[in-house]
C-alpha positions as CSV (number, residue, x, y, z in Angstrom):
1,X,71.2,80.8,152.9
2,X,74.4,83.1,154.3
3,X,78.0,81.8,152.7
4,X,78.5,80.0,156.2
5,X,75.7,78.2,156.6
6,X,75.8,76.4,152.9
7,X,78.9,74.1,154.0
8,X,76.8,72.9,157.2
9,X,73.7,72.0,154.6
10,X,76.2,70.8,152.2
11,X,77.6,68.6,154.8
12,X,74.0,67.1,156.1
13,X,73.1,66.2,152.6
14,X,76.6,64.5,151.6
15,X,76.3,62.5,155.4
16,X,73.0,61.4,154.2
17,X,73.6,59.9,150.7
18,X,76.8,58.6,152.5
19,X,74.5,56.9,154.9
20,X,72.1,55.8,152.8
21,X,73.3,56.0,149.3
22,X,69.5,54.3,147.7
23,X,68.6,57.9,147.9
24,X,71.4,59.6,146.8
25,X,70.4,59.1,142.8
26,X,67.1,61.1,143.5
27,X,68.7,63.3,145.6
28,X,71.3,64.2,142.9
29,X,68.4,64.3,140.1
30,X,67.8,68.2,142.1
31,X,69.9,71.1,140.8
32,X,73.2,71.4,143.7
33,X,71.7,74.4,144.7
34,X,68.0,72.7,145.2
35,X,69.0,71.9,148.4
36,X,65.6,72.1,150.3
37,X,64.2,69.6,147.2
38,X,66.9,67.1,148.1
39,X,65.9,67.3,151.6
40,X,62.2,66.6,150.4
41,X,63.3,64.0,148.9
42,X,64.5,61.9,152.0
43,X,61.3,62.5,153.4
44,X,59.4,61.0,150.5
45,X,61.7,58.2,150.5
46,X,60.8,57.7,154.1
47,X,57.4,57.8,152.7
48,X,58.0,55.6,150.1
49,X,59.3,52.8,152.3
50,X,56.3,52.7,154.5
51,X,54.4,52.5,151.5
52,X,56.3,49.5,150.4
53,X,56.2,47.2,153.5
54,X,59.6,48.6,154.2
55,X,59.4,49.3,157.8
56,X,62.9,49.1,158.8
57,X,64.3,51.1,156.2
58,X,61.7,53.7,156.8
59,X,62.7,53.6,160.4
60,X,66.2,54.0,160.3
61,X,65.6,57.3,157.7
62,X,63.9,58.0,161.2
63,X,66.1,56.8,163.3
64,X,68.6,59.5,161.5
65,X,66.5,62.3,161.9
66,X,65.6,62.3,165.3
67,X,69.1,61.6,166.7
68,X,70.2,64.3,164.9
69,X,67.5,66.7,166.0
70,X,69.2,67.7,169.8
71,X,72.8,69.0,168.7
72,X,71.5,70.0,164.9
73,X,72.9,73.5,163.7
74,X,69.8,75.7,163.9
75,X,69.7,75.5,160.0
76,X,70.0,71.5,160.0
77,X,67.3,71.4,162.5
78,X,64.9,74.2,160.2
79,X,65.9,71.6,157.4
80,X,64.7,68.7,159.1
81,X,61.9,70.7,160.4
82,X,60.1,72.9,157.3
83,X,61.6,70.6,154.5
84,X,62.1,67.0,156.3
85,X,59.1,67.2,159.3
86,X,56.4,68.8,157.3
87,X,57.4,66.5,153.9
88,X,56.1,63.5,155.7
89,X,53.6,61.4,154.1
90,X,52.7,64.1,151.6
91,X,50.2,62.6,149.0
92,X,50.8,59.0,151.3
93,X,47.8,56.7,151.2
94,X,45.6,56.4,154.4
95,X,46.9,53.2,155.1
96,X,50.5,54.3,154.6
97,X,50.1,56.9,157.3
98,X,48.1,54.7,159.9
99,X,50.9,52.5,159.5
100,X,53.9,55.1,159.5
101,X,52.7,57.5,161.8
102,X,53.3,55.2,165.5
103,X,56.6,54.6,164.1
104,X,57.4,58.3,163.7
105,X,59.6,59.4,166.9
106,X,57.8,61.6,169.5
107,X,60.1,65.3,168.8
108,X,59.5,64.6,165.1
109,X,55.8,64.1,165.5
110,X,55.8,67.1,167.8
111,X,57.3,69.0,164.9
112,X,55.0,67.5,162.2
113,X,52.0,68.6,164.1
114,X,53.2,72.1,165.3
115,X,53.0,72.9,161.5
116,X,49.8,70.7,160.2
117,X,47.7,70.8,163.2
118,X,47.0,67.6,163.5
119,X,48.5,64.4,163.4
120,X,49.1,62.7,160.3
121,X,46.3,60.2,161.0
């Protein structure tokens, strides 16, 4: 990542937490510079919450994403895409994903299966 483009990743992180500070402590358990980790991290906690019955909370980590997908920086949107996208529902439960997947916004889905070939269910 080029001196210019750290702020901008910098600054989607920080909104995050700021957003949704539940999953700033395991976002901060990754080294500062382990920024694609703490990016993983959101989308296991979006995991994690459909896993737990949490539907709305998993949905608004959704909700986040995809709103933020149209006017991203081109390295916001390869974050959301390689490290947030393809992140989803790794290791998730059967169950987890046939619940979580109808809930995942079309553009995001898109993504998820551009890289997987396949849907997550």
């Amino acid at each position: 990542m080029n001196e210019t483009e750290e702020p901008i990743i910098d600054n989607f992180l920080n909104e995050i937490c700021f957003l949704f500070p539940e999953v700033k402590r395991k976002m901060d358990s990754h080294d500062v510079f382990m920024t694609t980790s703490k990016i993983e991290e959101f989308a296991n906690a979006t995991t994690q919450a459909f896993s737990s019955g949490n539907i709305a909370l998993a949905q608004s980590y959704l909700d986040y994403i995809n709103e933020k997908l149209p006017n991203a920086h081109p390295k916001e949107f390869e974050f959301i895409d390689v490290y947030y996208v393809e992140h989803l529902f790794w290791q998730a439960s059967q169950k987890t994903k046939e619940m979580g997947w109808p809930l995942v916004p079309t553009k995001l889905q898109s993504l998820y299966v551009a890289f997987h070939g396949k849907p997550a269910v």
